[in-house]
C-alpha positions as CSV (number, residue, x, y, z in Angstrom):
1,X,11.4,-43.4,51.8
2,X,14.1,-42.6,49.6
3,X,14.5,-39.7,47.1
4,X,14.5,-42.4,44.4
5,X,11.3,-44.5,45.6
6,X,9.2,-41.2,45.9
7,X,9.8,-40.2,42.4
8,X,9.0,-43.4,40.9
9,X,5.4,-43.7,42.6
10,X,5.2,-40.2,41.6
11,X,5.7,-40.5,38.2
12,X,3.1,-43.8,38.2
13,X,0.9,-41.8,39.8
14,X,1.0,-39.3,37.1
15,X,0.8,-42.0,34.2
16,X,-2.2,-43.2,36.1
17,X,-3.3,-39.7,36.0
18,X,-2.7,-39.5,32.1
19,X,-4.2,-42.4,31.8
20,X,-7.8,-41.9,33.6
21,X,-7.9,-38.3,31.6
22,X,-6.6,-41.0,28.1
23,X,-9.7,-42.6,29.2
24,X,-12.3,-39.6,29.6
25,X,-11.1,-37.7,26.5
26,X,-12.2,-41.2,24.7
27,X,-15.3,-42.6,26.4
28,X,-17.1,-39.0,27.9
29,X,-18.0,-38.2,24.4
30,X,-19.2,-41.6,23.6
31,X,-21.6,-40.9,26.8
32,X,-23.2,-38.2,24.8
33,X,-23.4,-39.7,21.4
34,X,-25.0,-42.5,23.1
35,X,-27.4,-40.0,24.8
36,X,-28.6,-38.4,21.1
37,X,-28.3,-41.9,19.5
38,X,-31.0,-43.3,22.5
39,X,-32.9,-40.5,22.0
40,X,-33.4,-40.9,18.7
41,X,-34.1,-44.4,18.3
42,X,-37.2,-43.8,20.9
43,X,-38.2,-41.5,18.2
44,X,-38.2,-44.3,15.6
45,X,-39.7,-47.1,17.9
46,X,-42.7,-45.5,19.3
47,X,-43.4,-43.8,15.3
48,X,-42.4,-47.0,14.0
49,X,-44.7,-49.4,16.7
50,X,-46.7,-47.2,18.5
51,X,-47.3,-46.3,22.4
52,X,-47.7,-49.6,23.6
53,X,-45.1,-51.7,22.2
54,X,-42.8,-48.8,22.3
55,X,-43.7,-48.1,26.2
56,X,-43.0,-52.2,26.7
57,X,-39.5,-51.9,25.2
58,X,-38.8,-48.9,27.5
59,X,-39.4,-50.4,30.3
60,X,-38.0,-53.6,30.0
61,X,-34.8,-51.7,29.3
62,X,-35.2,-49.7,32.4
63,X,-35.6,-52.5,34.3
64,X,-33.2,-54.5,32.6
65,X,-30.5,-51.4,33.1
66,X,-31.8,-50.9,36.6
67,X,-30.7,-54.7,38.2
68,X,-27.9,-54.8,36.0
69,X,-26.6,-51.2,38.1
70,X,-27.9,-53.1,41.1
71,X,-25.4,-56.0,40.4
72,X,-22.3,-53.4,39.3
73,X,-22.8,-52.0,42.6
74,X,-22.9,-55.1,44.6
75,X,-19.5,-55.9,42.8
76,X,-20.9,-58.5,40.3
77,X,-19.8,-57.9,36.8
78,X,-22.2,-58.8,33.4
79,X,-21.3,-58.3,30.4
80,X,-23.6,-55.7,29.9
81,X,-21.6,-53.4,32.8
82,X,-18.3,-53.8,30.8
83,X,-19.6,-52.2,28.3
84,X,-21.0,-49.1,29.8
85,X,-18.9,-48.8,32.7
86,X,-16.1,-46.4,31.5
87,X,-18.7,-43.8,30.4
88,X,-19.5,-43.5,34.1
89,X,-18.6,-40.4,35.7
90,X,-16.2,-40.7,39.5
91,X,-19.6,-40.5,41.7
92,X,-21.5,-43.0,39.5
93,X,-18.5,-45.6,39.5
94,X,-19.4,-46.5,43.3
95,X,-23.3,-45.3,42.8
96,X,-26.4,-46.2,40.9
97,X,-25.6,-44.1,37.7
98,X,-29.1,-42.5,37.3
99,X,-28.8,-40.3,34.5
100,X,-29.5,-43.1,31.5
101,X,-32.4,-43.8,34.3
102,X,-34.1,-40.5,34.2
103,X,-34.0,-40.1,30.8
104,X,-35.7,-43.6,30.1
105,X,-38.4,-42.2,32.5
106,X,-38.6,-39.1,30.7
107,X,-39.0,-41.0,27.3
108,X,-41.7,-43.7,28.6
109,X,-43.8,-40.7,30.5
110,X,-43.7,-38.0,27.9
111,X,-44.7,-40.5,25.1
112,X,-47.6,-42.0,27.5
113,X,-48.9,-38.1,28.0
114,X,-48.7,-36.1,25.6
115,X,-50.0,-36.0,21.8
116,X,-47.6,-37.9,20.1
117,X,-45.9,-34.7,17.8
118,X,-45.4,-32.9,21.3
119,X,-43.7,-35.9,23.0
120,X,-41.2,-36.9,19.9
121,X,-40.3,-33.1,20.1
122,X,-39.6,-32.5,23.6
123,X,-37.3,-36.0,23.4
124,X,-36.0,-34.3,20.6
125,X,-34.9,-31.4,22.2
126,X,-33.7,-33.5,25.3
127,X,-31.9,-35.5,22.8
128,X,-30.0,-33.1,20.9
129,X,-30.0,-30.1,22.8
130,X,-28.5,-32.1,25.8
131,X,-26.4,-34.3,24.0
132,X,-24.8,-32.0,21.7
133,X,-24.2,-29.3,24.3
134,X,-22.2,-31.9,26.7
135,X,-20.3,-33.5,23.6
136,X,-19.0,-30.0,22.9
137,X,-18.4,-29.9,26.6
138,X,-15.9,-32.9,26.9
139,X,-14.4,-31.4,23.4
140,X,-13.4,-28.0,24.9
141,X,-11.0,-27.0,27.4
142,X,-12.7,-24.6,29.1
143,X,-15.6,-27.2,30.6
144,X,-15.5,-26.1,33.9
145,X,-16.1,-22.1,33.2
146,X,-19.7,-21.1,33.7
147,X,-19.3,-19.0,30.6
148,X,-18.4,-22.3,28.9
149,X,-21.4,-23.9,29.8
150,X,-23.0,-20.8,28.4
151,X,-22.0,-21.0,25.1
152,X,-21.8,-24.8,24.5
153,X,-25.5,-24.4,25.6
154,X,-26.5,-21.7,23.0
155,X,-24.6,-23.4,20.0
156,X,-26.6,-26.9,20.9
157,X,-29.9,-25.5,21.0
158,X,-29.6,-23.4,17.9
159,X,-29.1,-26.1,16.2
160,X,-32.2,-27.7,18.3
161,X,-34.0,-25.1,18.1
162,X,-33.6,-25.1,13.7
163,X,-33.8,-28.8,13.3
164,X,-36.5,-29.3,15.6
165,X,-38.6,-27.1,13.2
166,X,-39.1,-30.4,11.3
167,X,-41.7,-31.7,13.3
168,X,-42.9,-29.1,14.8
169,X,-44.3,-25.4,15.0
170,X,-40.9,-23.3,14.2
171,X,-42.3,-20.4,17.0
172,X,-43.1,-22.5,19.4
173,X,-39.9,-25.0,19.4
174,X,-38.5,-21.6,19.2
175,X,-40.0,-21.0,22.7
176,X,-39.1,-24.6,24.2
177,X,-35.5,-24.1,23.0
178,X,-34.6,-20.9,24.5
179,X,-36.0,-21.8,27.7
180,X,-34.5,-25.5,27.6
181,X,-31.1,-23.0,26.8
182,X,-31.3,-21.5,30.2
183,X,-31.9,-24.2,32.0
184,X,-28.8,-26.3,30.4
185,X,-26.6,-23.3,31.4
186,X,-27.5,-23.3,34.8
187,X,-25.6,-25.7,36.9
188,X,-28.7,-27.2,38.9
189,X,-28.7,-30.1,41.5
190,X,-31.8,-31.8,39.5
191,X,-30.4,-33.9,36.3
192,X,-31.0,-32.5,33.4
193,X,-32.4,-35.5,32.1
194,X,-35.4,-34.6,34.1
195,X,-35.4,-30.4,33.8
196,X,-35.2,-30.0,30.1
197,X,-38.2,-32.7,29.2
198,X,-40.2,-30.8,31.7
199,X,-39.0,-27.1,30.5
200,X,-39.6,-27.7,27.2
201,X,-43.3,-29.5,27.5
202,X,-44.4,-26.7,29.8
203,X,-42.8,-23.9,27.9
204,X,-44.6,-25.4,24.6
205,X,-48.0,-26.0,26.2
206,X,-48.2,-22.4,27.5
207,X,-46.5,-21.0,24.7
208,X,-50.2,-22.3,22.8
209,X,-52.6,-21.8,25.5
210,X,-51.8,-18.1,25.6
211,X,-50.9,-17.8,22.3
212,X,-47.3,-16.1,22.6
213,X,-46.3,-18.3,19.5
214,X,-48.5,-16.9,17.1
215,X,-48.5,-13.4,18.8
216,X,-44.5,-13.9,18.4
217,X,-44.8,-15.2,14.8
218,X,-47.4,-11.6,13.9
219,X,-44.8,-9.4,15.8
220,X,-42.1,-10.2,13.7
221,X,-43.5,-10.2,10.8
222,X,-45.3,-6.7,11.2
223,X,-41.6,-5.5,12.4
224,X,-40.1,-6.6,9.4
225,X,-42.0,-4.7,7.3
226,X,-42.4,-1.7,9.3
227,X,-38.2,-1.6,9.1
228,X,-38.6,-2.5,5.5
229,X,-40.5,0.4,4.6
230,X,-38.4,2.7,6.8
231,X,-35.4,1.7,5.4
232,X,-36.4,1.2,1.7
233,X,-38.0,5.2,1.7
234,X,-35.0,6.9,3.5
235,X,-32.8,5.0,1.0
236,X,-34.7,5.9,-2.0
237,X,-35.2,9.6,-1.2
238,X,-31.6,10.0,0.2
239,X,-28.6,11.2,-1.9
240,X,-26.8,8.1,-0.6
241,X,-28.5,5.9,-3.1
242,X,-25.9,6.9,-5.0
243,X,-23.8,4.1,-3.6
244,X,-26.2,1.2,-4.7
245,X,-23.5,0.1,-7.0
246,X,-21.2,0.2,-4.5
247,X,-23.7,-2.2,-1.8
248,X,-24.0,-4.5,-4.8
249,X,-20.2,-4.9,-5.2
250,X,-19.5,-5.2,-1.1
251,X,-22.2,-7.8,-1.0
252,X,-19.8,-10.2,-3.1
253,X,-16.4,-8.8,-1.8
254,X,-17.6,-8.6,2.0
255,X,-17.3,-12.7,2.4
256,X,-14.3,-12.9,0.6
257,X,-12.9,-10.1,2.7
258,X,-13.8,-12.7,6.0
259,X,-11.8,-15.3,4.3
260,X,-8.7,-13.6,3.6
261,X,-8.2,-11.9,6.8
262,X,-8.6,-14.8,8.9
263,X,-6.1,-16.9,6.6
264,X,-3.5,-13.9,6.7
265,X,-3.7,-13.6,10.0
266,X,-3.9,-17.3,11.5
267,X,-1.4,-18.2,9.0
268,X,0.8,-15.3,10.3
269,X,0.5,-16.6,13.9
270,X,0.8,-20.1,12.4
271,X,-2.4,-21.6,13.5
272,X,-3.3,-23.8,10.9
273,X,-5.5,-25.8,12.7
274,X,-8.0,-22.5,13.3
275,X,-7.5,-22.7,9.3
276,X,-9.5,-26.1,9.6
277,X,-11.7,-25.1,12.3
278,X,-12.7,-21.9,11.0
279,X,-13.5,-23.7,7.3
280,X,-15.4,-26.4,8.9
281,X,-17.7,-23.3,11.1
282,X,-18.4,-21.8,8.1
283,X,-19.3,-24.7,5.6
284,X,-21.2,-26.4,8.3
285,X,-22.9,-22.9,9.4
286,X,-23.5,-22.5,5.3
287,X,-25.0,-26.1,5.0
288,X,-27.1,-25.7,7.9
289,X,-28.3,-22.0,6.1
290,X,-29.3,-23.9,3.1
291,X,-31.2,-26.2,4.6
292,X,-33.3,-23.9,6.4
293,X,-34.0,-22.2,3.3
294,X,-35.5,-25.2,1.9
295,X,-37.3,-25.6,5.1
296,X,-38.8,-22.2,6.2
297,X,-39.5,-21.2,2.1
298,X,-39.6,-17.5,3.1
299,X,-39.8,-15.2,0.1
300,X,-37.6,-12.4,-0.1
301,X,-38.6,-8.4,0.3
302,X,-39.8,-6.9,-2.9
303,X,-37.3,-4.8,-3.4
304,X,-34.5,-7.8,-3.7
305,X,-33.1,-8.9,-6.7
306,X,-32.4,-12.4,-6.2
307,X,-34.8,-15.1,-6.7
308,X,-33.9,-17.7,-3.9
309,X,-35.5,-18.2,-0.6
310,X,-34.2,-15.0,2.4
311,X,-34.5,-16.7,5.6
312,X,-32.1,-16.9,7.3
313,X,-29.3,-14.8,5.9
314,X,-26.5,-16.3,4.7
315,X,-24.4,-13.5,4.7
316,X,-25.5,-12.4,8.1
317,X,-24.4,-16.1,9.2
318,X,-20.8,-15.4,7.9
319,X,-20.5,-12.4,9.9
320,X,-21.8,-14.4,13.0
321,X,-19.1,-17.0,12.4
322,X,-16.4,-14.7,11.6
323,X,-18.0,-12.2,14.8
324,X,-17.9,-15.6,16.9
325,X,-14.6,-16.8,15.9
326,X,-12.3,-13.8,16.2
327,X,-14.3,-11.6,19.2
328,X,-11.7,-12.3,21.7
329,X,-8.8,-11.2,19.4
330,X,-6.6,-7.8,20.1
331,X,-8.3,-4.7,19.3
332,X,-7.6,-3.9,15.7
333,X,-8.5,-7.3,14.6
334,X,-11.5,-7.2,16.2
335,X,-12.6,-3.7,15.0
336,X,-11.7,-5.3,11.7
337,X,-14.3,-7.6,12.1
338,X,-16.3,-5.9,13.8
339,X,-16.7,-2.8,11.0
340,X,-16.9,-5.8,8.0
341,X,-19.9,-7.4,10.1
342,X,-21.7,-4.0,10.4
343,X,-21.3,-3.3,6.6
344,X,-22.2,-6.5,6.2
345,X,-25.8,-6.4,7.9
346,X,-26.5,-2.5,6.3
347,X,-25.6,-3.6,2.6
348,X,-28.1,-6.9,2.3
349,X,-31.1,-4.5,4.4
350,X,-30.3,-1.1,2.4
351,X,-30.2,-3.6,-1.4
352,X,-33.5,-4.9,0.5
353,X,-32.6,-8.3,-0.2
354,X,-33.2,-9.5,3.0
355,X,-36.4,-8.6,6.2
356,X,-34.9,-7.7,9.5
357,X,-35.3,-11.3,10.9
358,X,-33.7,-12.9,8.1
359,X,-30.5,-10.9,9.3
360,X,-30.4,-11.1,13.3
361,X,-31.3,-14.8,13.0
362,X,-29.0,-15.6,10.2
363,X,-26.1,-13.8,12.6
364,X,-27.6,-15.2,15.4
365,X,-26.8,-18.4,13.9
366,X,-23.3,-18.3,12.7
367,X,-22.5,-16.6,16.6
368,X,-23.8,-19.4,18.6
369,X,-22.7,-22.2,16.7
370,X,-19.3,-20.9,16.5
371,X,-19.0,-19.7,20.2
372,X,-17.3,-22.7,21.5
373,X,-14.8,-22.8,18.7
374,X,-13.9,-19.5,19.3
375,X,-10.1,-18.4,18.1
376,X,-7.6,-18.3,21.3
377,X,-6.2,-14.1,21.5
378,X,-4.2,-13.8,18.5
């Protein structure tokens, strides 16, 4: 074969290459949106129609999906196939792809057992929590890292794990979410589809029977205050408490200071799509802040001076982002960021605007959701 001949099928082969990877980049998200979208609509249908007829319309589609896999692998193409068929992964092009299988069984047996709010949360948290965490996946470059899994994992079941709080027990999806968590970031032979419906039920169910929820929820609560008091009486009867002015002024400069050293110095490096990135991280993070306000309604310490709702922290949640964002940076940006995020967190608790939980879950927050997003070293 000549010298010629070789470099053509080479060069085919890597178009073909280019091509498949066009292909992935385009329809392996789609995969996952499809998973949420599925998810949710079960939600809708069995709330909207009830057990039975919902049930019915699961299993015809399972049965329906099912012969029509049966067919694609005997080689006969439906219209139904085309459809689905670049979403399939190498090993389910030639096999029965049995992920949208197991989580239609999922579905149909969760909403059959348990009490209805239980069921629509744990297919909740399969939904969202699975789906968003392999949609980030096919988004990032670093999919095949097991620390990648790790944090594409923590930043789609904080968000679960918030949202979810809508129809359920905040403590206890709380509980389901950070066990669901661990069993996302493990890379396990059983589909997921299966593991994180069964995780989360169990984890909720025990988390009632022996009470760890509400033992969780008193815990906290007597910690906060405990820190509180500690906190508010070395404050008050230190000399320090001369720099109150000074706290009140950081806790409006301190976000602005975020802002302007990550545009000096991605501009600098000329990154202006981190620009973009970080903006969306920290209106989305901000947004999602808000909301939980609203939801939670958790009044602020007596000491503060502010009349709006404390949990989570909003400030903390900027330093999360900005921590997230930049932790992998050389070492005087990050001790930058670093110092700013530790003034951050002792201004809002010494000002006693905010409990103790307000601030590690409002920095807990802006960390994991921004995780995946994190700035390359600058």
């Amino acid at each position: 074969m000549s010298a010629t001949s070789t470099a053509l099928k080479s060069l085919k082969s890597g178009n073909k290459k280019d091509d498949v990877k066009g292909e992935n980049m385009l329809y392996m998200p789609l995969r996952d949106v499809v998973h949420i979208v599925l998810c949710v609509a079960s939600i809708i249908v069995y709330g909207r129609f009830g057990i039975v007829v919902g049930s019915l319309l699961t299993g015809a589609l399972l049965l329906t999906y099912l012969l029509n896999e049966y067919m694609r692998v005997r080689g006969v193409s439906t219209y139904f196939t085309r459809l689905y068929k670049h979403m399939l992964t190498e090993r389910e092009s030639v096999n029965i792809a049995k992920s949208p299988l197991f989580l239609g069984i999922s579905v149909l047996v969760l909403m059959c057992i348990l009490p209805f709010e239980k069921a629509l949360t744990v297919v909740f948290i399969t939904g969202l929590g699975d789906g968003f965490a392999g949609l980030l996946r096919t988004l990032g470059e670093e999919r095949s890292k097991n620390l990648w899994r790790v944090k594409t994992s923590l930043a789609s079941f904080t968000i679960t794990a918030l949202t979810g709080s809508l129809f359920y027990e905040p403590y206890t999806v709380l509980v389901a979410c950070v066990a669901s968590t661990m069993v996302e970031a493990l890379i396990l032979k059983i589909d997921d589809n299966l593991t994180i419906p069964f995780t989360a039920s169990t984890s909720i169910y025990l988390s009632e029977y022996v009470g760890f929820n509400s033992t969780l929820k008193s815990l906290i609560e007597e910690l906060d205050f405990s820190i509180y008091l500690t906190i508010r009486e070395w404050w008050l009867s230190n000399p320090i408490n001369t720099l109150t002015p000074l706290f009140m002024a950081l806790d409006m400069i301190l976000p602005l200071t975020y802002f302007a050293f990550a545009f000096l110095t991605l501009f600098r490096r000329r990154k202006p799509i981190d620009v973009i990135t970080l903006i969306v991280l920290a209106l989305t993070t901000s947004i999602l802040i808000r909301a939980v306000k609203e939801l939670f309604r958790r009044h602020r310490p007596p000491a503060s001076i502010k009349q709006d709702y404390g949990f989570p922290s909003n400030h903390a949640a900027l330093a999360g982002v900005f921590t997230g964002f930049f932790y992998n940076s050389p070492k005087w940006s990050s001790i930058f960021i670093y110092t700013i995020s530790v003034l951050t967190v002792l201004e809002v608790l010494a000002l006693g605007n905010h409990w103790f939980s307000d601030v590690v879950v409002g920095f807990l927050i802006g960390l994991f959701v921004t995780l995946p997003f994190n700035s390359s070293p600058l």
